[in-house]
N, C-alpha and C positions, 0 to 999 in steps of 0.2 A: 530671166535674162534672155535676151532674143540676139541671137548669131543669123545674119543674113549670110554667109557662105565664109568659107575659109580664105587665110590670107592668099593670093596669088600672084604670081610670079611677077617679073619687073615687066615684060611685054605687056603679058592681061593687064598690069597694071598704069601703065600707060595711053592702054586702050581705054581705060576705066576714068583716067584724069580728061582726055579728050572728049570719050560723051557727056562729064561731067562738065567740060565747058559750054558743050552743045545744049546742055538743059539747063545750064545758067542764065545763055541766051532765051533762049525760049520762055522764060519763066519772066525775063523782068520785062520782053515785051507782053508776055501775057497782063502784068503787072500793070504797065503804064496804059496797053488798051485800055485797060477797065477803069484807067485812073482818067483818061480824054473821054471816055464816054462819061464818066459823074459830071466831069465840069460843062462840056455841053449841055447835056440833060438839065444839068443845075441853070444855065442861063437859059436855055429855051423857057423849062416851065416855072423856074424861079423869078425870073429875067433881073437878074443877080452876078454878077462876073466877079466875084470878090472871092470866090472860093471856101468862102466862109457860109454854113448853113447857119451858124449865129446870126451872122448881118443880114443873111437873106430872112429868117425870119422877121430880123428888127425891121426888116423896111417892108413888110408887109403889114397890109389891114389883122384887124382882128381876127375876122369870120375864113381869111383864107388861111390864115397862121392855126386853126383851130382843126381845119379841117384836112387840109394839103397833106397829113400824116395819113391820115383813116382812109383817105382815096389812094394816096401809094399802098396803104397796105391791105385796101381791096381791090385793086389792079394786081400786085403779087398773088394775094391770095386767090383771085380766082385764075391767071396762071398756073399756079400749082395745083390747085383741083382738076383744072382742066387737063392739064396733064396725065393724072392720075387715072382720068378716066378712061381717055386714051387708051392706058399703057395697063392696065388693070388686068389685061390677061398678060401680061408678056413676066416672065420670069424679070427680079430687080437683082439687079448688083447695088455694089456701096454706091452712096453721092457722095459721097466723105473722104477723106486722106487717111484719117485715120481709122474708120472703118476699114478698107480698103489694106491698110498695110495691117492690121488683125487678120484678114482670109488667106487662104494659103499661096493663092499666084498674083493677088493684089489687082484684080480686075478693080473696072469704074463702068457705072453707070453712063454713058456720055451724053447722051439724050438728057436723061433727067440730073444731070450736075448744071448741063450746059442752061439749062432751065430754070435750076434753084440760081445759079449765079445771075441770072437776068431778073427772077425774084426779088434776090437779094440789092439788085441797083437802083431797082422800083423803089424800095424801102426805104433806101440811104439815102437818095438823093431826093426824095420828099419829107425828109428830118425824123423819121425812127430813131430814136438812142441804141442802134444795134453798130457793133465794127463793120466798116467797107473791108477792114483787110483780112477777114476772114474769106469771102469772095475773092480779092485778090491769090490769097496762097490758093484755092480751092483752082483757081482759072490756072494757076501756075502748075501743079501737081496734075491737071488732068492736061495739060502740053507736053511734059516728062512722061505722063504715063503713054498718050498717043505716039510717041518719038520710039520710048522705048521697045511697046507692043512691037511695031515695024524693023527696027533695027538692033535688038539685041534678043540675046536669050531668055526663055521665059523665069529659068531660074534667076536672074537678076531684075526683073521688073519691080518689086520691092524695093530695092535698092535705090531706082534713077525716082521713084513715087518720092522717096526721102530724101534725095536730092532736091527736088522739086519744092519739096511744103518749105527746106531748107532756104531756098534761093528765091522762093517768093516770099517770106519774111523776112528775107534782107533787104529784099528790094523796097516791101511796105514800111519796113518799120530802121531802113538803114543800117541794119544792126547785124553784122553775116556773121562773127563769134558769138554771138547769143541767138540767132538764126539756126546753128549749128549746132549748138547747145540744146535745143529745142528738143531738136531729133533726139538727140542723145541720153536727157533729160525724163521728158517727158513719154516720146512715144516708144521709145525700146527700153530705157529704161538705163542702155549702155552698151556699144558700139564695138566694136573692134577694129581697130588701127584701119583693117584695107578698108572698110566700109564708112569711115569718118573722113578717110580721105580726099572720095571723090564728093562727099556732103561739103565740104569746107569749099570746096573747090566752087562747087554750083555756087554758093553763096556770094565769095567774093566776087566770080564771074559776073551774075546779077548784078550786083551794088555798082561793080563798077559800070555796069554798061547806064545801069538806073541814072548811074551823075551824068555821064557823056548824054544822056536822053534832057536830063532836067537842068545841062547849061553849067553842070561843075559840083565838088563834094559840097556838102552842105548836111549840118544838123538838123535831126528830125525836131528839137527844142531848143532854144537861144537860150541858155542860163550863167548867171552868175553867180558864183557863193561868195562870199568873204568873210568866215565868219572860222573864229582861232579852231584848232584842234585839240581841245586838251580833253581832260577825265570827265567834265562836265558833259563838254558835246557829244562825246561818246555815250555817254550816259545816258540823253535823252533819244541817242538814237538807236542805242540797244532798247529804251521803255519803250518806244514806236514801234521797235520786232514785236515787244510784246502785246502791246496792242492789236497790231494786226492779226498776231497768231490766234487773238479772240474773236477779231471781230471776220478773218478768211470763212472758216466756218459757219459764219453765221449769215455772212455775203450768198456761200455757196447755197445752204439751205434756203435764204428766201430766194433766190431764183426757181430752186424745184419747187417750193411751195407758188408761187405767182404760175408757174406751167402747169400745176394741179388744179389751180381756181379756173383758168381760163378751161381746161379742162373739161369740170366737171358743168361749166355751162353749155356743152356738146351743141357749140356753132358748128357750122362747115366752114372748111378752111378761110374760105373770101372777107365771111366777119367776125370770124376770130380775131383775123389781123387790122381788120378793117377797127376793130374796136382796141384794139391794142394802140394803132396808131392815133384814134380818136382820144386815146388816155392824156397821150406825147401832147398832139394840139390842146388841148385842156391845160394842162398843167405851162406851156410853152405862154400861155396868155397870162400869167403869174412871172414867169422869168423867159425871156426866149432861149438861155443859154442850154436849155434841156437839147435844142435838136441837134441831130449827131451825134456824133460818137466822142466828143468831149475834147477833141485835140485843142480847139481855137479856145476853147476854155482852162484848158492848162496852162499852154504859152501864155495867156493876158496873167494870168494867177502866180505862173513863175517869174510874171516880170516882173509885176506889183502886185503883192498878196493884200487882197483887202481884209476889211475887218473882221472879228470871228461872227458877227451876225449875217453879215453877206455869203461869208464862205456856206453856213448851214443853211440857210436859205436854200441857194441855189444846192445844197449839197443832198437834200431831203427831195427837192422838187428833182433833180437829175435821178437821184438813188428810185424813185418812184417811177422816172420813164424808162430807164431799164429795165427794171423790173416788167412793165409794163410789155415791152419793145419783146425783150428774151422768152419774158413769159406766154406769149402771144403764137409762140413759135417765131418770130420775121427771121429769114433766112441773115444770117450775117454772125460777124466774130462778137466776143464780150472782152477781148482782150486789153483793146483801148478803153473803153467805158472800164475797167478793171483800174487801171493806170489811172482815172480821174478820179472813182471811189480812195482809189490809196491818198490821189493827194491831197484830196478833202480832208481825212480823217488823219493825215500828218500835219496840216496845217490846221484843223482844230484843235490836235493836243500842244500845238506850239503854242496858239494861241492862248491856250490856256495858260501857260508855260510863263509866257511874255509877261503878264502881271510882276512876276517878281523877278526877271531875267532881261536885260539890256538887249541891244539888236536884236527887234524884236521880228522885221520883217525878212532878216535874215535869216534866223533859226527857224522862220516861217517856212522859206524857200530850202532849206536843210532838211525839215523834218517833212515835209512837201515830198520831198525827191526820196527820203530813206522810206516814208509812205507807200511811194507809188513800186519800189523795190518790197518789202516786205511785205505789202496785201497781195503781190503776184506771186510773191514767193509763198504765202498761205495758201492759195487757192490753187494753184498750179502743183507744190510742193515740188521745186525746181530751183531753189537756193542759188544755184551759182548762173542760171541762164538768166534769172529775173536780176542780178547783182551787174551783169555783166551786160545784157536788154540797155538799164536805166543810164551806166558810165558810157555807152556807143551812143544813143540817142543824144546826150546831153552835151558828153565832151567832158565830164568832171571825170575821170579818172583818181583823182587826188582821194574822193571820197569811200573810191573799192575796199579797205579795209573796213570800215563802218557800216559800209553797206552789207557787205559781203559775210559778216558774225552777228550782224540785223537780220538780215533772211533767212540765215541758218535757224537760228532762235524763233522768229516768226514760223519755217516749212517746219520745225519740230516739234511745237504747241500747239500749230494747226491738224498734222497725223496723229496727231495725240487724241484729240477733240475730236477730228472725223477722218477717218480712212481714205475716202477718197475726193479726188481732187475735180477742178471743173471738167477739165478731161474727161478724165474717166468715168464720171455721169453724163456725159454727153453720149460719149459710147456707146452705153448705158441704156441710156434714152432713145435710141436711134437707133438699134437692135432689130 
């Protein structure tokens, strides 16, 4: 259990909602910076304005769809070696948030964060399968943590760090009660009232400046369900927890195993990634829907779920550039590519389902959604932030009970199977 400081008083603690505002701001224009440089970026070398790296790959030739990955991710890559070399005498802090709130004063790297997140844009916006919004929170928590260094005490630096990763996942992912949850969830494990306060606060702050930035609120996913509530649908969406609770574990391990193979080929950094991204283009001239991070591929999927041979297709050829992407090292999140694994393999076991069971492309987009909540909730082992994530993003609300003793069953099959979560190999890893 991690205690960042004791409750205090109603002044401190208005001083504490205040800089919490202050780093709300700071975070979701950190946020939206990084989200105007991708689309730039994406139209200068895509020459692409559709915001879609699906459609940017579909309107491109073979040979530049093939390659456009392995040149982003040997431009990142020899960024980061270069760096390294650079900086190879100088003592390193964390690049990481969560590294970073593990050390005792929560120092940052700022040089080389500032550096992995411009890695990490190289990657993304030349169609890597790795998350932009891992970058985003990263650019958000190192503007909390520069604010805070300068303007508060060093014993609360932890604190505004967790604000921070809080209110840049609200701003990426729309989601500030599951944003919040995050912190609470994942990186400490469990908060105490004055410390969840000012977290909840950055969050909302963000979202809301995020919509005033992006022209008004709006859903991170357009979905509709219609489909009854009884013992059946429950039924299949508690088998989905169960599902996932097998296949979390198994998600988790092939990515350490894919980071072992790249590995043991002892490239230097430049093509390591460069052949990571070489994998993406390969496999992208089979499906283009592999590049990116999977969003424009969920949206088409939750609006009309295709057939189950289409879904596995694409669901083998994606599961393979991740791998690829994550395994490579490319700087970026796996949170979103997380969320398209789940709703593959909810919308495979629906499929399967659909044979003997009515509304079929309904129970599709059902088992789709309690998917993309329970493979988070296996790999994360964070039940109620992955429960609460899928109803903000979506807008179904209706379906939180389902969802919410889904996830629970899925985070509790998955600790069973393996101890620790994406996190905490990441950690781990990064050590």
């Amino acid at each position: 259990m991690h205690r960042l400081h004791a409750y205090p008083d109603i002044q401190a603690m208005f001083r504490r909602l205040l800089i919490a505002s202050v780093v709300g701001i700071l975070a979701a224009l950190a946020v939206a910076l990084f989200r105007h440089s991708m689309f730039v970026l994406e139209g200068w070398l895509l020459s692409n304005d559709s915001r879609s790296l699906v459609n940017a790959a579909a309107s491109l030739t073979g040979w530049r769809r093939a390659l456009t990955p392995a040149l982003g991710g040997l431009a990142a890559g020899l960024l980061l070696w270069g760096w390294q070399r650079y900086t190879r005498q100088r003592p390193h802090a964390p690049t990481d948030y969560m590294e970073a709130l593990e050390t005792e004063d929560g120092r940052f790297d700022y040089g080389a964060s500032l550096v992995k997140s411009l890695a990490s844009l190289l990657v993304v916006v030349s169609g890597s399968a790795i998350g932009r919004e891992g970058a985003m929170i990263l650019l958000a928590t190192l503007a909390a943590s520069f604010f805070a260094q300068r303007f508060t005490p060093k014993t609360e630096w932890k604190l505004w760090i967790a604000c921070g990763a809080a209110a840049g996942m609200a701003s990426a992912y729309h989601a500030p009660l599951a944003g919040s949850l995050f912190i609470a969830e994942i990186l400490f494990g469990t908060l105490m009232l004055a410390s969840l306060g000012p977290v909840v606060v950055s969050a909302v702050i963000a979202l809301l400046l995020t919509n005033l930035l992006s022209g008004g609120p709006e859903l991170l996913y357009n979905v509709h369900v219609d489909i009854p509530r009884g013992a059946a649908t429950y039924g299949l969406m508690l088998a989905t927890g169960l599902v996932a609770g097998l296949c979390g574990p198994l998600f988790v391990w092939m990515m350490g195993f894919s980071h072992q193979l790249f590995l043991r080929l002892k490239l230097s950094p430049p093509w390591q990634l460069s052949l990571g991204g070489l994998i993406v283009g390969l496999l992208s001239l089979l499906t283009p829907a592999v590049w990116g991070n999977g969003y424009s591929v969920v949206q088409s999927y939750l609006t009309a779920p295709p057939l189950m041979a289409a879904i596995g297709g694409v669901f083998i050829c994606k599961l393979l550039a991740v791998l690829s992407s994550s395994g490579s090292g490319a700087p970026g999140g796996v949170f979103t590519p997380t969320l398209f694994v789940g709703m593959a393999v909810g919308m495979l076991f629906a499929r399967m389902w659909g044979v003997w069971l009515p509304d079929g492309s309904e129970l599709a987009i059902l088992l789709g959604l309690t998917g993309m909540a329970t493979l988070l909730a296996a790999t994360t082992h964070a039940p109620i932030m992955s429960t609460l994530m899928i109803c903000e993003m979506t807008g179904q609300y209706s379906l939180l009970p389902g969802l919410l003793i889904s996830s629970v069953v899925a985070s509790v099959l998955s600790r069973t199977l393996r101890q620790d979560s994406i996190y905490r190999q990441h950690v781990a890893e990064h050590r």
